[in-house]
C-alpha positions in Angstrom: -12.7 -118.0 18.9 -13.4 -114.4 19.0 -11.2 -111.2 17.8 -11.7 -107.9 19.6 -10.8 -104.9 17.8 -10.1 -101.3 19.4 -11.8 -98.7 17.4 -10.7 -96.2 19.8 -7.8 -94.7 17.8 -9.6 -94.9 14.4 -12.7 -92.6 15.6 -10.4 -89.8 16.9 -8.1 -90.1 13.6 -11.2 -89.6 11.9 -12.4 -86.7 14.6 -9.7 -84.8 13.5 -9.8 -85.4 10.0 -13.1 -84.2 10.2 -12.0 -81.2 12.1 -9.4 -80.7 10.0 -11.0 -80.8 6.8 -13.9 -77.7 7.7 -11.0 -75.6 8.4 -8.8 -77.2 5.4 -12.1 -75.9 3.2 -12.5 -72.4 4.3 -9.2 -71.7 3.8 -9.2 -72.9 0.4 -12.0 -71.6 -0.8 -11.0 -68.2 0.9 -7.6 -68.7 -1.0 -9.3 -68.9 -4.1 -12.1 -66.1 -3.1 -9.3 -64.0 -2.6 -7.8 -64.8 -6.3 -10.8 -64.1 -7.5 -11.7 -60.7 -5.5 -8.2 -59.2 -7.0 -9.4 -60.3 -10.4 -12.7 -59.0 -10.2 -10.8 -55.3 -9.0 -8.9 -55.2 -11.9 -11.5 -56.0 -14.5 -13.8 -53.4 -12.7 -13.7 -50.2 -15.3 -13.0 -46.9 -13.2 -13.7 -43.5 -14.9 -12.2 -40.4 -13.0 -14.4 -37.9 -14.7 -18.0 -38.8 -12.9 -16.7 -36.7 -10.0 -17.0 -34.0 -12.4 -20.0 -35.3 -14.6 -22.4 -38.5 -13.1 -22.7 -36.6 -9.8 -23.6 -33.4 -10.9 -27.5 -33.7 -10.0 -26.8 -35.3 -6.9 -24.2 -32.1 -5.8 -27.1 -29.9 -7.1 -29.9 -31.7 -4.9 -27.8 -31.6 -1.5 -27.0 -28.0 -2.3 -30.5 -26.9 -2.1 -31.1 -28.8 0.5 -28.3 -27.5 2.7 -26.4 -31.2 3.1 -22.8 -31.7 3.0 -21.7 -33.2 0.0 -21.2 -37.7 0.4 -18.2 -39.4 -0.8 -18.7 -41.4 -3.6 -16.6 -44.8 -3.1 -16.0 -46.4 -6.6 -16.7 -49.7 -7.1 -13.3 -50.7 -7.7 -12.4 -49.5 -3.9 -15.5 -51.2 -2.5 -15.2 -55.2 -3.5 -15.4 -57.3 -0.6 -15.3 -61.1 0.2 -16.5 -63.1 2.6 -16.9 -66.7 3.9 -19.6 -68.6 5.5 -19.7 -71.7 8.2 -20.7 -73.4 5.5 -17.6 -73.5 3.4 -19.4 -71.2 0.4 -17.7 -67.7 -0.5 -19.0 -64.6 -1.8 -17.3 -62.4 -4.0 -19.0 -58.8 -4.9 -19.3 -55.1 -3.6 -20.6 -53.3 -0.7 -23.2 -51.6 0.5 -21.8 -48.0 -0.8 -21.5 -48.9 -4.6 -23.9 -52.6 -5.1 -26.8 -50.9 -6.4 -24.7 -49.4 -9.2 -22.6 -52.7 -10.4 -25.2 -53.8 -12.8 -25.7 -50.7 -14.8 -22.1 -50.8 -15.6 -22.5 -54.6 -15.7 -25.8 -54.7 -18.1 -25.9 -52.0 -19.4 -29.2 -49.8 -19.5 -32.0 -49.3 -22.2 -32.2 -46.5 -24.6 -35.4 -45.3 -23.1 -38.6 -43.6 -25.0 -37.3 -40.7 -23.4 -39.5 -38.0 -21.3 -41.4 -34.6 -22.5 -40.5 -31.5 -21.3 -42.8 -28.3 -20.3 -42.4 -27.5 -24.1 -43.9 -30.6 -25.2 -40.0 -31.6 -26.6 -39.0 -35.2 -26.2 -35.6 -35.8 -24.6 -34.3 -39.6 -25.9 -32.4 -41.1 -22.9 -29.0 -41.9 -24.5 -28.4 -45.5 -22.3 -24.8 -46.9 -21.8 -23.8 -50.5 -23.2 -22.9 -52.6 -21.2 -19.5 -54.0 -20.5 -19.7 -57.2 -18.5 -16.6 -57.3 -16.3 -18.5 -59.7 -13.6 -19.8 -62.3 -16.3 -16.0 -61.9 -17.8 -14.5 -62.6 -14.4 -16.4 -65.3 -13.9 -14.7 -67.0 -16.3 -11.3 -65.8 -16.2 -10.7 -67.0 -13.1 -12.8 -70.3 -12.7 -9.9 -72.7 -13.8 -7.9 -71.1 -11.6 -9.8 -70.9 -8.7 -10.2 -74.5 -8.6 -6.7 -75.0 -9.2 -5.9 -73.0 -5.8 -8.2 -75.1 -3.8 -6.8 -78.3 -4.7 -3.2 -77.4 -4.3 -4.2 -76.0 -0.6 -6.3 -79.4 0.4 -3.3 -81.5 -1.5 -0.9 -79.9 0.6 -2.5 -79.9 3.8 -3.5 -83.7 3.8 -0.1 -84.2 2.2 -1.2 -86.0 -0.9 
């Protein structure tokens, strides 16, 4: 006595499962990337006055050399996210304002300072730093996973 079993129907259930699930991921974690991104934007300090003050020598160097003056983005106006094929997101800032995050982030050292014509030292005065990333981070993680569960719950209907 022998039993045949069609396997047919099981294989392109599971097909689209499959199927289903990449896209079911990427949304989720873009969901929660997303959560995270606005987060990160509202932790991110903003000081108006370094129009005025941190830019000073830069204004001063494209003077003299006869260049227009560039547009500073902030780093609050310059967070981005994005997701890969391979279901992982990244949360951070863009090319105009990256290489500045970890100062604000770290902080810098007070330095030994530099010696003018005179022969006077000049102590570099540093800036503390203030960790908004690391605090983020951890703001957000519990909720985060939160959002990806509720969007894989409710699109496999569990």
């Amino acid at each position: 006595m022998s039993v045949e079993v069609d396997t047919g129907g099981v294989d392109e259930v599971l097909k689209k499962m499959a199927r289903q699930s990449d896209k079911v991921n990427r949304e989720a974690v873009m969901t929660a990337a997303k959560y995270v991104a606005e987060r990160l934007e509202e932790n991110t300090p903003y000081e108006d006055e370094s129009k005025y003050r941190s830019w000073n020598e830069q204004f001063k160097l494209e003077n003299e050399n006869g260049q227009e003056h560039k547009k500073f983005k902030h780093m609050k106006d310059d967070v981005h996210v994005s997701v890969g094929r391979d279901g992982t997101a990244t949360v951070g800032y863009g090319h105009d304002t990256y290489w500045r995050v970890h100062f604000v982030e770290t902080g810098t050292m007070r330095t030994g300072g530099m010696v003018d014509k005179s022969g006077k030292r000049h102590w570099g005065a540093g800036i503390e730093g203030q960790h908004f990333i690391e605090r983020t981070t951890q703001e957000t993680k519990d909720v985060a996973f939160d959002l990806m569960a509720k969007k894989i719950k409710k699109a496999f209907g569990l």
